[in-house]
C-alpha positions in Angstrom: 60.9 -4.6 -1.3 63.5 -3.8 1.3 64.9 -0.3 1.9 67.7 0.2 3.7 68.6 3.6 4.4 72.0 2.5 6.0 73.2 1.4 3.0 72.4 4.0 0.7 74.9 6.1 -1.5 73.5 9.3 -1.4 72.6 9.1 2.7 75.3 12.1 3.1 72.9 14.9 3.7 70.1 14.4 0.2 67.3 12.5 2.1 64.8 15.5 1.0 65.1 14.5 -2.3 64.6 10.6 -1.5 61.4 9.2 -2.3 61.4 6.9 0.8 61.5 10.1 2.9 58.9 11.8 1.1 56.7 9.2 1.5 57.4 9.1 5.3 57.4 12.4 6.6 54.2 13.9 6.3 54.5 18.1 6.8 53.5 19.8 10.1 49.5 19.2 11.0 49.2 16.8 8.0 48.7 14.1 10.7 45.8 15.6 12.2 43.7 16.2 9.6 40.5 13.8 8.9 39.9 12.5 5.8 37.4 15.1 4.2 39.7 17.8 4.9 42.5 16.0 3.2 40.6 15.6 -0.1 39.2 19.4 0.1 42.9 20.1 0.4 43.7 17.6 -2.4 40.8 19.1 -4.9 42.2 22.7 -4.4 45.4 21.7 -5.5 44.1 19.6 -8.2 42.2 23.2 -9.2 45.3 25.0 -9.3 45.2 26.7 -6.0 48.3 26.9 -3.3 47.2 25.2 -0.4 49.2 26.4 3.4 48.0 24.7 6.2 48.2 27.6 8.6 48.8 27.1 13.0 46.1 26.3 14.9 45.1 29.0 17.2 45.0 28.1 21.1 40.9 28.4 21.8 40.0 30.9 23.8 40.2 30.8 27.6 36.5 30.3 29.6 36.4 32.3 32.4 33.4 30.9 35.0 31.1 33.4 35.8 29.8 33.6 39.1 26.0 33.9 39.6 24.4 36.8 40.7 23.3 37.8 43.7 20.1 39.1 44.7 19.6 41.7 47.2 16.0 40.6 48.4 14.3 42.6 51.3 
């Protein structure tokens, strides 16, 4: 099967509605995911839950602690 999107009819502006693009674009942080967390996602929407994949928040910044010193006398 060929698909060319040059060619098609309803190109003007309803590509969200295509199948072609649905199957292509995958939504934000999809991409990233590994296959276990796809089909936890995938079997609590199957359940009947709504599933938001949320932002990722940037870990936390190490600061290096220097070590000690030790007054001896």
């Amino acid at each position: 099967m060929i698909i060319d999107c040059g060619r098609c009819a309803g190109r003007s502006g309803e590509c969200r509605g295509c199948l072609v693009s649905a199957l292509i674009d995958t939504p934000d942080g999809i991409a990233d995911l590994m296959p276990a967390e796809l089909r936890a996602i995938e079997a609590f929407e199957l359940a009947g839950f709504d599933v938001e994949l949320l932002e990722t928040p940037e870990p936390p910044v190490v600061v290096p602690m220097l070590p000690r010193r030790r007054n001896v006398a």
